[in-house]
N, CA, C and O atoms as CSV, one atom per row, in Angstrom:
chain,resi,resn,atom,element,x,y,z
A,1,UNK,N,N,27.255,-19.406,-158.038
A,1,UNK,CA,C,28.050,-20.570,-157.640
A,1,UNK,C,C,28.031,-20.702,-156.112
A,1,UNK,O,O,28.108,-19.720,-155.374
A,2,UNK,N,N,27.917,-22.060,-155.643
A,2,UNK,CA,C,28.167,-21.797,-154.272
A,2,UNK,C,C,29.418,-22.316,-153.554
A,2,UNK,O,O,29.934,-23.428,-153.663
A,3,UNK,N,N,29.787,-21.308,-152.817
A,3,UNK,CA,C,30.705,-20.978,-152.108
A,3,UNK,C,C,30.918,-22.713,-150.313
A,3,UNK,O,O,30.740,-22.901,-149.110
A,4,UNK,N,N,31.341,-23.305,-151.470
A,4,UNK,CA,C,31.797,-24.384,-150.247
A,4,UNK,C,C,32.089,-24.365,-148.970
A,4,UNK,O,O,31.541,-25.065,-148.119
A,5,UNK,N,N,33.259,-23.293,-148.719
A,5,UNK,CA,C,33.590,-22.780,-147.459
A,5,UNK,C,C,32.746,-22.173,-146.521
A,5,UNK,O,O,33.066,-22.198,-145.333
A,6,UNK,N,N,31.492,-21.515,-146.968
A,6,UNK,CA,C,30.459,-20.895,-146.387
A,6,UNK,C,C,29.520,-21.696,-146.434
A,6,UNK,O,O,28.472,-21.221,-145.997
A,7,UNK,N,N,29.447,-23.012,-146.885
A,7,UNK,CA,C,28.744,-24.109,-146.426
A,7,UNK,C,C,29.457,-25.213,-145.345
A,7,UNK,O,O,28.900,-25.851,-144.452
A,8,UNK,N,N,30.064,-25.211,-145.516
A,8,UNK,CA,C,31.152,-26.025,-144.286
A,8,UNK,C,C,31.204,-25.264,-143.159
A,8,UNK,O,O,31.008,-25.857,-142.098
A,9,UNK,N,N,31.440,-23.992,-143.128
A,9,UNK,CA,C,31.488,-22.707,-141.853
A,9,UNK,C,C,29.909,-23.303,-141.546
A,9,UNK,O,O,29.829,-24.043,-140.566
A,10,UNK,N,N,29.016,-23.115,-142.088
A,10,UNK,CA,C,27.672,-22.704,-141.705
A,10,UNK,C,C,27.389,-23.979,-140.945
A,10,UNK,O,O,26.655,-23.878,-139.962
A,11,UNK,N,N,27.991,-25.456,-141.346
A,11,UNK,CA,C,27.659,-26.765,-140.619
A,11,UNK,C,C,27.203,-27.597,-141.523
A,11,UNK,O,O,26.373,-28.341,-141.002
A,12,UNK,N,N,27.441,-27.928,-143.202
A,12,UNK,CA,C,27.157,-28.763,-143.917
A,12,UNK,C,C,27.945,-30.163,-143.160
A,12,UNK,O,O,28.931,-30.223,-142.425
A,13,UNK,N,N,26.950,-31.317,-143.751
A,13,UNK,CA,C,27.716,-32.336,-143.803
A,13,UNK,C,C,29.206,-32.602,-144.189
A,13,UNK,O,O,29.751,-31.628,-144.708
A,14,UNK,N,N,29.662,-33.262,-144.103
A,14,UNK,CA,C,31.180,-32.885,-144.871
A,14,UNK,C,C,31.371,-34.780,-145.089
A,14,UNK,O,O,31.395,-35.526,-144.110
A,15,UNK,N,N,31.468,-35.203,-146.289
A,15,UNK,CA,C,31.321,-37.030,-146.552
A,15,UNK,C,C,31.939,-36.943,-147.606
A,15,UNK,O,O,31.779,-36.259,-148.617
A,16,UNK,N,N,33.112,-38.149,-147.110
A,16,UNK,CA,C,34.356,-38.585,-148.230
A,16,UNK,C,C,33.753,-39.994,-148.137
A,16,UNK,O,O,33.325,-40.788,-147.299
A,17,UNK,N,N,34.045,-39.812,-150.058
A,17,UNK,CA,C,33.597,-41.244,-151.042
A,17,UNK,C,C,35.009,-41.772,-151.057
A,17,UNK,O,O,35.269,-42.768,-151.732
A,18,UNK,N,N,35.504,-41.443,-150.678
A,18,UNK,CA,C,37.097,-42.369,-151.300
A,18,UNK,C,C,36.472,-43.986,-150.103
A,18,UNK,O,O,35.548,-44.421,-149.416
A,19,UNK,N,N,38.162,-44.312,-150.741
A,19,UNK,CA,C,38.252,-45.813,-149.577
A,19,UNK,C,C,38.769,-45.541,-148.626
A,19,UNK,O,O,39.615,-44.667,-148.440
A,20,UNK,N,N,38.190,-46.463,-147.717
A,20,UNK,CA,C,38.919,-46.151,-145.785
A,20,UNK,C,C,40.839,-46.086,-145.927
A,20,UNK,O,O,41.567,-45.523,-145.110
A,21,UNK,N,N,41.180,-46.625,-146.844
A,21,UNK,CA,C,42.755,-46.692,-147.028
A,21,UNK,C,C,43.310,-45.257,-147.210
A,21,UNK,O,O,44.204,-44.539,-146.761
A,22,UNK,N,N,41.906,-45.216,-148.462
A,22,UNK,CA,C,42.590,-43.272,-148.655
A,22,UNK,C,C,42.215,-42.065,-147.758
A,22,UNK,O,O,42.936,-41.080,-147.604
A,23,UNK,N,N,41.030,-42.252,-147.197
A,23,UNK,CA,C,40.534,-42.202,-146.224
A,23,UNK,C,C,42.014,-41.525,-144.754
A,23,UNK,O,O,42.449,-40.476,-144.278
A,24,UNK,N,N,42.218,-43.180,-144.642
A,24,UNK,CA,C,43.488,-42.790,-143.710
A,24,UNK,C,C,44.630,-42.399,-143.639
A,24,UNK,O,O,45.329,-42.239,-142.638
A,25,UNK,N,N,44.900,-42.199,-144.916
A,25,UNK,CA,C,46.250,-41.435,-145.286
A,25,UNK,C,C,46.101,-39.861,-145.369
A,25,UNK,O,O,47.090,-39.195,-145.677
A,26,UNK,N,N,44.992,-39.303,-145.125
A,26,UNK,CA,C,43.961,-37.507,-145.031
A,26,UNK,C,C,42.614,-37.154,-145.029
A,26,UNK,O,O,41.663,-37.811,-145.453
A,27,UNK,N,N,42.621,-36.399,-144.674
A,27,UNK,CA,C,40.999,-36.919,-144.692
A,27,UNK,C,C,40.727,-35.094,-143.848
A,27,UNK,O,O,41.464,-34.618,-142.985
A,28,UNK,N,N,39.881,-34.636,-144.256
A,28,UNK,CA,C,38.849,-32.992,-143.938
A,28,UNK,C,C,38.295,-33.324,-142.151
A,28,UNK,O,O,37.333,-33.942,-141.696
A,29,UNK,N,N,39.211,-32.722,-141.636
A,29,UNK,CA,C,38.468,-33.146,-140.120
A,29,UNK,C,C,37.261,-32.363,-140.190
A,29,UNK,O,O,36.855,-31.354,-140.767
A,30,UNK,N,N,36.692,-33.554,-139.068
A,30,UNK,CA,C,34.998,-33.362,-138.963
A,30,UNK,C,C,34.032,-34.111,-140.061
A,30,UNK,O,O,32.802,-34.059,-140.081
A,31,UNK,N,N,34.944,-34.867,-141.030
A,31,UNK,CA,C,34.002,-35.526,-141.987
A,31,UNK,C,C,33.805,-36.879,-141.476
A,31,UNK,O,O,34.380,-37.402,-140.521
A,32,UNK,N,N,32.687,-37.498,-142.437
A,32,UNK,CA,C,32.288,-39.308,-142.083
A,32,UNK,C,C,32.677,-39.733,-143.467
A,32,UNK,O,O,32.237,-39.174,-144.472
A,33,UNK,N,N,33.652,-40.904,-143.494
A,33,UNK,CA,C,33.761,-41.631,-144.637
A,33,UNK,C,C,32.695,-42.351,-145.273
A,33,UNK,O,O,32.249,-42.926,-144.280
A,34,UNK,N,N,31.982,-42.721,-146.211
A,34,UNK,CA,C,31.033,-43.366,-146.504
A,34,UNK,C,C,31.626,-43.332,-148.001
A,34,UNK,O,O,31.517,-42.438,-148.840
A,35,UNK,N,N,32.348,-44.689,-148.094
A,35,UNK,CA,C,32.594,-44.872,-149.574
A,35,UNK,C,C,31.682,-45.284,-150.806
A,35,UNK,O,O,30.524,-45.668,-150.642
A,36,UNK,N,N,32.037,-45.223,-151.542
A,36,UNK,CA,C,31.172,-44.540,-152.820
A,36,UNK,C,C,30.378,-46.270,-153.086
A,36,UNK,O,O,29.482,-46.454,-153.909
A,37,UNK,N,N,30.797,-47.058,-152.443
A,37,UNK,CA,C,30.216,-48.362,-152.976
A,37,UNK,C,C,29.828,-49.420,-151.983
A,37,UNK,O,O,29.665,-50.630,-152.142
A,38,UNK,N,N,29.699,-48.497,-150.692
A,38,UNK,CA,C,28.925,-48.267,-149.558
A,38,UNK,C,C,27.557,-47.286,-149.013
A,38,UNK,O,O,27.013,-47.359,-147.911
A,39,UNK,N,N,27.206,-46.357,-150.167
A,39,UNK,CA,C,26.850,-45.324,-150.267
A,39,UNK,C,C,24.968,-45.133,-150.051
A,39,UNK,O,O,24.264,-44.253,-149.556
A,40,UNK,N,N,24.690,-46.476,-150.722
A,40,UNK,CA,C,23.186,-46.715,-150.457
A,40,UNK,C,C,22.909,-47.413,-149.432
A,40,UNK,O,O,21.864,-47.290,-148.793
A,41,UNK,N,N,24.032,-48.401,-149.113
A,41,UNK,CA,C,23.335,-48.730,-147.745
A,41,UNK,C,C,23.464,-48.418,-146.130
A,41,UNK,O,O,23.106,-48.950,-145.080
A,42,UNK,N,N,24.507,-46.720,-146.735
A,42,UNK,CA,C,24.727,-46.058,-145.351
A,42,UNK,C,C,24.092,-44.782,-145.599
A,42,UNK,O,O,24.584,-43.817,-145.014
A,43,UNK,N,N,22.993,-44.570,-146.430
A,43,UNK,CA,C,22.653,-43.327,-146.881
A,43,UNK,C,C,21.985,-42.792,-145.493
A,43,UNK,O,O,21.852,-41.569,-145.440
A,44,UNK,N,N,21.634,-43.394,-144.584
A,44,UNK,CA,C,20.504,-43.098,-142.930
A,44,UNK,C,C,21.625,-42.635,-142.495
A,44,UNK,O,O,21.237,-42.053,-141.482
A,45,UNK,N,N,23.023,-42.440,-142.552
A,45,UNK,CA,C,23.482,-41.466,-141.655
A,45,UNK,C,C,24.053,-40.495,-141.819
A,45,UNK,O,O,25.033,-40.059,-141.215
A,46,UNK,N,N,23.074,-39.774,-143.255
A,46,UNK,CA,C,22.997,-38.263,-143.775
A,46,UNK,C,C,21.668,-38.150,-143.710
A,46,UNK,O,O,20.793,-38.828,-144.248
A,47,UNK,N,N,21.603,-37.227,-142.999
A,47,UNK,CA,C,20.234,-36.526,-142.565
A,47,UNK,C,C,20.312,-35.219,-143.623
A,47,UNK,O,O,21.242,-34.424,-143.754
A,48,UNK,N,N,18.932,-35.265,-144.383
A,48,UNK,CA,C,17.954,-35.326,-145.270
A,48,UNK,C,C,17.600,-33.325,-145.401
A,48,UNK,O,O,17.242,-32.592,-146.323
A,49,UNK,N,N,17.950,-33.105,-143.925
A,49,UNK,CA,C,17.736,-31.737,-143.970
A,49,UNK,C,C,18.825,-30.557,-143.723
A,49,UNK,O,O,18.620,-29.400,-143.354
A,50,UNK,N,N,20.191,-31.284,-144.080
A,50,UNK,CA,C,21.190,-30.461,-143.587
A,50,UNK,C,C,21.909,-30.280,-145.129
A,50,UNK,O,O,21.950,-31.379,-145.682
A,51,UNK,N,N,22.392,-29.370,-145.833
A,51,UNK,CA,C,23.579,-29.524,-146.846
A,51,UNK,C,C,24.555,-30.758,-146.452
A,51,UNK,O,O,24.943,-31.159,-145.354
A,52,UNK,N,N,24.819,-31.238,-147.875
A,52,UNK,CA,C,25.753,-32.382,-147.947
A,52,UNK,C,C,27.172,-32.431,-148.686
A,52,UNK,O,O,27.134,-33.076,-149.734
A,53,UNK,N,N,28.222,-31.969,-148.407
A,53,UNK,CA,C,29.660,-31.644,-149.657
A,53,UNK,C,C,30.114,-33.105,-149.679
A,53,UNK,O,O,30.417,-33.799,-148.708
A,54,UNK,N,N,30.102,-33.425,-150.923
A,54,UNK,CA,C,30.661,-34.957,-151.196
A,54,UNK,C,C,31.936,-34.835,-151.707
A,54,UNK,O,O,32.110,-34.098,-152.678
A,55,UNK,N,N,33.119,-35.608,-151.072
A,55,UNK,CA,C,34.070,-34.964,-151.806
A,55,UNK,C,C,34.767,-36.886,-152.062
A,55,UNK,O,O,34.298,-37.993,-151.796
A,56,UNK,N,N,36.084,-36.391,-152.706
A,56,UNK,CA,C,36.705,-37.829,-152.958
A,56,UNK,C,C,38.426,-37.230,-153.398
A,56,UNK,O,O,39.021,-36.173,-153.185
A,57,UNK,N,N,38.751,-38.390,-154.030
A,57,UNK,CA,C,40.401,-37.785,-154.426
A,57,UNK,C,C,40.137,-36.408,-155.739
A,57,UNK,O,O,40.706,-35.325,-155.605
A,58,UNK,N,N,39.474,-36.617,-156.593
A,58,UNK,CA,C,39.277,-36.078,-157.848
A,58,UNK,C,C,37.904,-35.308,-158.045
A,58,UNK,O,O,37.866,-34.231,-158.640
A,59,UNK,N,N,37.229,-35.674,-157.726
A,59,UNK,CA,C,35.384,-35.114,-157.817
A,59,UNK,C,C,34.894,-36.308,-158.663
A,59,UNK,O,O,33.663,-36.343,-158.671
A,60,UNK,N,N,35.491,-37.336,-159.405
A,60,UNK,CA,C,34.643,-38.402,-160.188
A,60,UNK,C,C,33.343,-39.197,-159.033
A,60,UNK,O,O,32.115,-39.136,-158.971
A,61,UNK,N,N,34.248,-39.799,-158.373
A,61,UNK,CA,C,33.490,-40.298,-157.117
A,61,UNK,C,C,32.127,-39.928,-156.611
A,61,UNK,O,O,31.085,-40.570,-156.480
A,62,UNK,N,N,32.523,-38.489,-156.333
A,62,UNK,CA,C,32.038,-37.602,-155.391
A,62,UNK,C,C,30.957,-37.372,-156.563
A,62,UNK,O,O,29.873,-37.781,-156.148
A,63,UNK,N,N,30.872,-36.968,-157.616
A,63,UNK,CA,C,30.350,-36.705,-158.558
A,63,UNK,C,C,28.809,-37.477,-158.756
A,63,UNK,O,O,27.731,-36.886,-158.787
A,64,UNK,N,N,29.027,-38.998,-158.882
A,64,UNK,CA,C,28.437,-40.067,-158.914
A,64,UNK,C,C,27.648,-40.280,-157.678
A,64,UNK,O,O,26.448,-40.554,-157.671
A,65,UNK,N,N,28.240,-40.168,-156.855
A,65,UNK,CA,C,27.597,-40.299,-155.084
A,65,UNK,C,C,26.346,-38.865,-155.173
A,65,UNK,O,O,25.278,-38.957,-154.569
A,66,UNK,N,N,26.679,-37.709,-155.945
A,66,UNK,CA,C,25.587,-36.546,-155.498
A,66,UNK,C,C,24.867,-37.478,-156.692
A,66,UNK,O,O,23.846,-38.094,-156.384
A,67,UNK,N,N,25.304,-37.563,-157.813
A,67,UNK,CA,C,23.926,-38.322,-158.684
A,67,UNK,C,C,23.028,-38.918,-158.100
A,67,UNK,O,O,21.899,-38.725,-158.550
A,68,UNK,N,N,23.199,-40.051,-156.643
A,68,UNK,CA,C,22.768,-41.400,-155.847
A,68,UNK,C,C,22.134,-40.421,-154.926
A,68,UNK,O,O,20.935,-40.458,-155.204
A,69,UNK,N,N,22.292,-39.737,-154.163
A,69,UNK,CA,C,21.761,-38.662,-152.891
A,69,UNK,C,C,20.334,-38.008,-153.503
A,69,UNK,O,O,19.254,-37.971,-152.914
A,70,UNK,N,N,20.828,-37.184,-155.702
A,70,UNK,CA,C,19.841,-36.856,-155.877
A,70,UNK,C,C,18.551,-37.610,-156.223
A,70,UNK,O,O,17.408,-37.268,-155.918
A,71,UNK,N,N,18.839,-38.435,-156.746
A,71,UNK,CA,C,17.627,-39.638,-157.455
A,71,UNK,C,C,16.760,-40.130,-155.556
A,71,UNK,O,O,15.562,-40.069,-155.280
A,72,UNK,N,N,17.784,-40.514,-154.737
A,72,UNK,CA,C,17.242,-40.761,-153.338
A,72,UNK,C,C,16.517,-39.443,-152.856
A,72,UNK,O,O,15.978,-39.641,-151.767
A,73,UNK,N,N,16.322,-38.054,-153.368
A,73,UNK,CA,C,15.379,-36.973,-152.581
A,73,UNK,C,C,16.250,-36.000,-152.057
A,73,UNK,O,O,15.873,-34.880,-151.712
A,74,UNK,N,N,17.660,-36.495,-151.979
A,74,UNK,CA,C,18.570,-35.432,-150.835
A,74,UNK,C,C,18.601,-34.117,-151.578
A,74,UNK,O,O,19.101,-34.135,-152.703
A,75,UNK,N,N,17.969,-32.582,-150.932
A,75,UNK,CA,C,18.172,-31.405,-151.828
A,75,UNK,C,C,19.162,-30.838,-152.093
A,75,UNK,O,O,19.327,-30.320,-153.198
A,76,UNK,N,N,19.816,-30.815,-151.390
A,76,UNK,CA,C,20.986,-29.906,-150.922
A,76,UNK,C,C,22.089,-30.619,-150.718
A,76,UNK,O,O,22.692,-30.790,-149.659
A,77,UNK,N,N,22.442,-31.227,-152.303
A,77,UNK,CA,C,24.179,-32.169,-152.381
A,77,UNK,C,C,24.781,-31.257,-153.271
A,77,UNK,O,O,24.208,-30.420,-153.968
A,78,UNK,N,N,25.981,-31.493,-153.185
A,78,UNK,CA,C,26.849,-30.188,-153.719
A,78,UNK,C,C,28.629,-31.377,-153.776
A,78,UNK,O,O,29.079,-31.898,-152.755
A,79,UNK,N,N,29.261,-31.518,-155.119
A,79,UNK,CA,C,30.226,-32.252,-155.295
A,79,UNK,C,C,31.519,-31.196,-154.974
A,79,UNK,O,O,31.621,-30.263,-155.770
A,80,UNK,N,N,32.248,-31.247,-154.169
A,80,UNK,CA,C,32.774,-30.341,-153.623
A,80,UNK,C,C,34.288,-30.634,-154.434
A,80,UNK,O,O,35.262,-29.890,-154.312
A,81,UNK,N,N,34.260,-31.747,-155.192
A,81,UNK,CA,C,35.475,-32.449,-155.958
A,81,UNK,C,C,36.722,-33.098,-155.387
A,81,UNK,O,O,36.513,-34.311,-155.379
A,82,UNK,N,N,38.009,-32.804,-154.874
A,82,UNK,CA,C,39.017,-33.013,-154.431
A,82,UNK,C,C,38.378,-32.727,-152.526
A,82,UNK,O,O,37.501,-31.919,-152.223
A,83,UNK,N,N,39.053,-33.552,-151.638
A,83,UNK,CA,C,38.815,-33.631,-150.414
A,83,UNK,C,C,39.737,-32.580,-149.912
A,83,UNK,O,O,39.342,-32.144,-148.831
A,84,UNK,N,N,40.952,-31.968,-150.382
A,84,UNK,CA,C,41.893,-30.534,-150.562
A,84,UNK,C,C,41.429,-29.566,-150.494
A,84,UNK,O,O,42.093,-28.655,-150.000
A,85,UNK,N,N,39.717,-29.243,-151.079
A,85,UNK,CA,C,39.754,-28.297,-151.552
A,85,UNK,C,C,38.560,-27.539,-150.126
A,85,UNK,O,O,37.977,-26.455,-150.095
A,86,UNK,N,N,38.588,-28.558,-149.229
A,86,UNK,CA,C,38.056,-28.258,-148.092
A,86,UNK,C,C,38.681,-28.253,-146.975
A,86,UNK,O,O,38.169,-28.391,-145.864
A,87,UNK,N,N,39.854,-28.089,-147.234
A,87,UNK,CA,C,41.128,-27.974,-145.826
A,87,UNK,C,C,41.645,-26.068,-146.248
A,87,UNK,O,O,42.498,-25.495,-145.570
């Protein structure tokens, strides 16, 4: 299993699917919002060679968004589930 926290320590991406609303009510410092239905046409500002933790309120979101990253080539997406569970 991999260990989230030791991907976040190490310098993974860190990208919340929620909405900018939920977004601004908490949010994993150091992350970029890129909501889940924004997701393909902001995919250029996840670079391709770094780990990616997708997170959202629940992991549904987040879930769906690593589906979109994998079919697009991205290797190294990882649904990290709840945006909590990286604070």
């Amino acid at each position: 299993m991999v260990d989230l926290m030791e991907l976040k320590a190490a310098g993974a991406q860190l990208v919340d699917v929620r909405t900018p609303a939920e977004f601004a009510q908490g949010n994993v410092p150091g992350s970029v919002n890129i909501p889940l239905d924004q997701l393909l046409a902001r995919m250029g500002e996840i670079d391709r060679t770094r780990p990616v933790l997708l997170f959202c309120a629940s992991g549904g979101r987040s879930g769906m968004a690593k589906q979109v990253l994998d079919r697009e080539g991205y290797a190294q997406t990882h649904n990290a589930g709840a945006w909590t569970n990286l604070l």
